[in-house]
C-alpha positions in Angstrom: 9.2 -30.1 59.5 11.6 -32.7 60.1 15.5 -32.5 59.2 16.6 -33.8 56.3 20.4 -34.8 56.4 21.3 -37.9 55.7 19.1 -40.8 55.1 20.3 -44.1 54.5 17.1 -46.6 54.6 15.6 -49.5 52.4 14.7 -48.4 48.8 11.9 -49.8 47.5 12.0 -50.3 43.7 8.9 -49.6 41.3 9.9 -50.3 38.1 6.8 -48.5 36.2 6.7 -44.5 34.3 3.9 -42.1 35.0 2.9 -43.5 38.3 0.4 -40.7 39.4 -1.2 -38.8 42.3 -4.6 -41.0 41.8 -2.3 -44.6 42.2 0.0 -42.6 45.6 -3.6 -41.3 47.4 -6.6 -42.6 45.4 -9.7 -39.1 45.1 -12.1 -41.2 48.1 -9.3 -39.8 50.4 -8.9 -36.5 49.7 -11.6 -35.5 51.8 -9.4 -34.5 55.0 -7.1 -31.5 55.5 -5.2 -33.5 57.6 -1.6 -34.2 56.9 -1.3 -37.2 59.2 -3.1 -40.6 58.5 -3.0 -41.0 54.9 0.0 -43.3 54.4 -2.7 -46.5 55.2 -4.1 -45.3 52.1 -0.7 -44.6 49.8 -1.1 -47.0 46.9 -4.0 -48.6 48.1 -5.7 -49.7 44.7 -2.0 -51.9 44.5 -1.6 -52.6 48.4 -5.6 -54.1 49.3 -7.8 -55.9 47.4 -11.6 -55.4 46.7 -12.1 -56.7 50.4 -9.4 -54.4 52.1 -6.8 -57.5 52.1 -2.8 -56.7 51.5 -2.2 -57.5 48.0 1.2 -60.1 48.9 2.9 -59.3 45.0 2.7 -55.6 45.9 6.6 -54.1 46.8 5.4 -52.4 50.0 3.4 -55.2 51.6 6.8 -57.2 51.5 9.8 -57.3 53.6 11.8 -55.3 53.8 10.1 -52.7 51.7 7.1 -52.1 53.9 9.4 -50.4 56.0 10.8 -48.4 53.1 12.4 -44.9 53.4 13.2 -44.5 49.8 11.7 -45.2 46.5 13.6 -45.8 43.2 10.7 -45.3 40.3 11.3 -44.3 36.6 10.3 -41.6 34.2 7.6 -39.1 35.1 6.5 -39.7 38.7 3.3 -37.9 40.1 1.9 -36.8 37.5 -2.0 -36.0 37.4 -4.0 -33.9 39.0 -1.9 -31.7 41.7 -3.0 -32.9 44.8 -0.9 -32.1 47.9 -2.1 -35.0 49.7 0.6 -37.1 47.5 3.0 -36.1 49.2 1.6 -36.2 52.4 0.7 -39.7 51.8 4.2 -41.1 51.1 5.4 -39.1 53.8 3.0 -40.5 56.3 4.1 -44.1 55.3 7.7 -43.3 56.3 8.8 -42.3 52.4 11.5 -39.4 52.8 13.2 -39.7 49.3 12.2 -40.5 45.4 14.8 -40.7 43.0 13.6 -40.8 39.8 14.4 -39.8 35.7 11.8 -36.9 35.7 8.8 -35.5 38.2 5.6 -33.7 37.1 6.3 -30.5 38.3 3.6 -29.7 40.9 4.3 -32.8 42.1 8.3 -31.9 42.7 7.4 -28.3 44.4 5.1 -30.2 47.1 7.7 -32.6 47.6 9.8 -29.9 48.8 7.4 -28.2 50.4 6.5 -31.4 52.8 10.0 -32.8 53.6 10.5 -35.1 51.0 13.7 -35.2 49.2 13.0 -35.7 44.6 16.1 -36.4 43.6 16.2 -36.7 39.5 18.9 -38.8 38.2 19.1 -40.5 34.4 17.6 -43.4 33.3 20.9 -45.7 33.4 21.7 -44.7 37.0 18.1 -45.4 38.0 18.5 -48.9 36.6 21.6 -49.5 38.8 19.8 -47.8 41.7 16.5 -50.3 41.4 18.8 -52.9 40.7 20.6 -52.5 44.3 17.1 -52.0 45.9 15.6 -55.5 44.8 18.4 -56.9 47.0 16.2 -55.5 50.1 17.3 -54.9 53.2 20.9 -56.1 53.2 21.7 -52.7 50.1 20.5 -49.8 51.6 20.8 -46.8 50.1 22.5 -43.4 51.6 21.1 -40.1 50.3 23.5 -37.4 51.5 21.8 -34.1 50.7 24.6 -32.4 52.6 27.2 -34.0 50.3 24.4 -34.3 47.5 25.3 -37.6 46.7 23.6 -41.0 46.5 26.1 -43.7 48.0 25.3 -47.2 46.6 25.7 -50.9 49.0 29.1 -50.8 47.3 30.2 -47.5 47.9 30.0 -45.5 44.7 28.8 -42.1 45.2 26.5 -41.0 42.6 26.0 -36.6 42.7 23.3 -35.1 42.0 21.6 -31.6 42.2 19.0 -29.3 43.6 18.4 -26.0 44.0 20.6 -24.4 47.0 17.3 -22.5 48.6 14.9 -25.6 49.2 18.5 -27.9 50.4 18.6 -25.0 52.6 15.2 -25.3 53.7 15.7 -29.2 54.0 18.7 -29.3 56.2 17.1 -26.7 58.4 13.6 -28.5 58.4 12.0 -25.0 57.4 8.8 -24.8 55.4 7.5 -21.8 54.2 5.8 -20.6 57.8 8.7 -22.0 59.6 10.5 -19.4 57.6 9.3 -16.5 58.1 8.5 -17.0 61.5 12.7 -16.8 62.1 11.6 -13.1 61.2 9.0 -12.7 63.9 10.9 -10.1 66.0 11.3 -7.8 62.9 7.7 -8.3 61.8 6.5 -7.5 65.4 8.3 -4.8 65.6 7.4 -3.6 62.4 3.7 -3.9 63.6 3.8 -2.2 66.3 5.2 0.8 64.5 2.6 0.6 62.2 -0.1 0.5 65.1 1.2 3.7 66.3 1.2 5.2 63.3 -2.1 3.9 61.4 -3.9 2.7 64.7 -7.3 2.2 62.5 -5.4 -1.2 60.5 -6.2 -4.5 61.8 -3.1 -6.5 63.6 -1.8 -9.1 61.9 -1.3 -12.1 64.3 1.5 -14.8 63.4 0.7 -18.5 63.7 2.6 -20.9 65.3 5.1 -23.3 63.0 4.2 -26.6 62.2 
């Protein structure tokens, strides 16, 4: 899993509540356990039209946005059903960070899970936040999840928080296998104890990282 440091990229705003997992990956595309290849398809009841055209009004098929790291959305943001491929999806696109009022809370854990910074931060600060985005490329954003601040175009540094464990796991670009694979000497070792000593249990054999 990739780092996550510091980011400082294009926002993209989308000004709309209760934007769910159906409008990120739409159910026809959930058919692959793939994690790569689904960011075509992120949003793509708003982004094509009934022919498979690019929808021009739609924030991420304009410049600068379809090139956007960051999105700045408002007040319950995937929610739905509690598909992983969300997640997957935006970060497939090139989406690393969504700040945002509130998250549904599957939605929040995956985040984490897959790279992808949620940052929650009230209403009013949102408003500023989408308000710098329209402005495109020339006020990008700087998430510093070292620092855990958001540093606006003009410099004001807006803190916010998250749990110390997953901006651990962030920072280190660790997800769940990646972790316990640090322990792989002490679990081998600890196998082949237990080899000795109950030779009739099966091995357990450790996957690679992804």
């Amino acid at each position: 899993m990739q780092k996550f440091t510091t980011l400082t990229a294009v926002a993209a705003p989308m000004p709309n509540e209760n934007i769910d997992t159906d409008q990120i990956i739409p159910a026809r595309f959930l058919k692959t356990i793939q994690r790569t290849g689904l960011g075509k398809f992120a949003f793509a009841a708003q982004r094509y039209d009934a022919d498979g055209q690019e929808r021009p009004d739609f924030v991420l098929n304009r410049e600068p946005y379809r090139h956007a790291e960051i999105l700045v959305t408002y007040d319950n943001f995937g929610c739905g059903s509690s598909r992983e491929h969300a997640p997957w999806a935006l970060l497939d696109f090139g989406v690393r960070c969504v700040i945002a009022p509130s998250f549904a809370d599957i939605f929040y854990n995956n985040c984490f899970k897959n790279g992808i910074l949620p940052i929650q931060l009230p209403r009013e600060i949102c408003d500023a936040l989408m308000s710098d985005a329209t402005m495109g490329a020339n006020a990008r954003l700087t998430v510093d999840l070292e620092r855990q601040v958001v540093v606006r175009p003009d410099g004001e540094e807006i803190p916010f928080a998250v749990d110390p464990f997953r901006r651990h796991m962030l920072i280190e670009g660790l997800d769940d296998i990646a972790l316990t694979l640090r322990h792989e000497g002490d679990i081998s070792a600890y196998e082949s104890e237990r080899a000795k000593e109950k030779p009739w249990m099966p091995k357990i054999v450790l996957g690679s990282g992804s």
